[in-house]
Each structure stands twice: as C-alpha cells, then as structure tokens.
C-alpha positions in Angstrom: 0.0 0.0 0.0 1.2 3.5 -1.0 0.5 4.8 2.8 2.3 2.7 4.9 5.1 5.0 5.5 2.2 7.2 7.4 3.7 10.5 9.1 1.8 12.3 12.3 1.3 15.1 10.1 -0.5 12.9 8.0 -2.3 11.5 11.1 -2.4 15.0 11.9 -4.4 15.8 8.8 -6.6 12.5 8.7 -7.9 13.6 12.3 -8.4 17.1 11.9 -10.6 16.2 8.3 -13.5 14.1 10.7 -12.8 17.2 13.7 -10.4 15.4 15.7 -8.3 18.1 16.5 -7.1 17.7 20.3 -5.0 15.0 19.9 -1.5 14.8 21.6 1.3 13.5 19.6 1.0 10.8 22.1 -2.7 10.6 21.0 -1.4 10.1 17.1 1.3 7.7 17.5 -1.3 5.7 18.9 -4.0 6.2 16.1 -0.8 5.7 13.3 0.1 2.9 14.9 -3.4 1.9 14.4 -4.1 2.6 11.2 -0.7 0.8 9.7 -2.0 -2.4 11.5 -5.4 -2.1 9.8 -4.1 -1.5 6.7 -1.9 -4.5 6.9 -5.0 -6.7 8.0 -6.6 -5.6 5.4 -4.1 -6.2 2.7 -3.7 -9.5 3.8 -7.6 -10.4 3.4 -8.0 -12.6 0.2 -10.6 -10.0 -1.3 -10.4 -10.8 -5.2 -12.9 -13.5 -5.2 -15.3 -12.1 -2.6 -18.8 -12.0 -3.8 -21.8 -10.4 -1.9 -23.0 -13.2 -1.1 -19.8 -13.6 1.4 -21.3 -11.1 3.5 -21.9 -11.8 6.9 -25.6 -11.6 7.7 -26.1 -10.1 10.9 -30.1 -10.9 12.4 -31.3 -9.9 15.5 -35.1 -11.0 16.6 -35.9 -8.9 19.9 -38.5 -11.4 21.4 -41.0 -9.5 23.3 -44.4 -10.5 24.6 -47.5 -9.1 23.2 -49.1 -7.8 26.2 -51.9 -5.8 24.5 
C-alpha cells in the first residue's frame, strides 16, 4: 500500500478532516500505529474473489411479549 510509510502530520491531517483536533502527539502515534496495523490486516484479506453473497448476515429477533 502506498500509505504505509504514514507521518503524524499525516495522522495529523486525517484527524483534523472528521474534527479530531485535540489530539496529543501521544494521542497520534497511537491512532498511526493503528491505522498501519489495519491497513496490513486488510491487505492480507484474500478480497479478489469475494462476492456479496460472502457477506456476513447479521439478524437480530428482539423477542418481546405481546401484552396488549
């Protein structure tokens, strides 16, 4: 991937685009760190044959009594 060499200015940037814009550099080594990892997970998912069937499909049935 062409971002893997991620700065915290670039970190910097990314936060400050979705209004995170009190983080410490503390705070952005952390969220780099972070990001490098899930970009390496997700180059290292075998995506070229994934259809939509794939797709995990989440249900959730709340059963509740009908006490009308």
């Amino acid at each position: 991937m062409a971002e893997d060499n991620l700065t915290l200015d670039e970190a910097r940037r990314m936060a400050a685009e979705v209004g995170m814009t009190r983080f410490t550099d503390e705070h952005l080594q952390q969220l780099t760190r972070a990001m490098k990892t899930a970009r390496a997970r997700r180059a290292a998912l075998p995506v070229a044959e994934i259809t939509p069937a794939d797709e995990p499909a989440h249900v959730f049935r709340v059963d509740v009594e009908d006490d009308r």
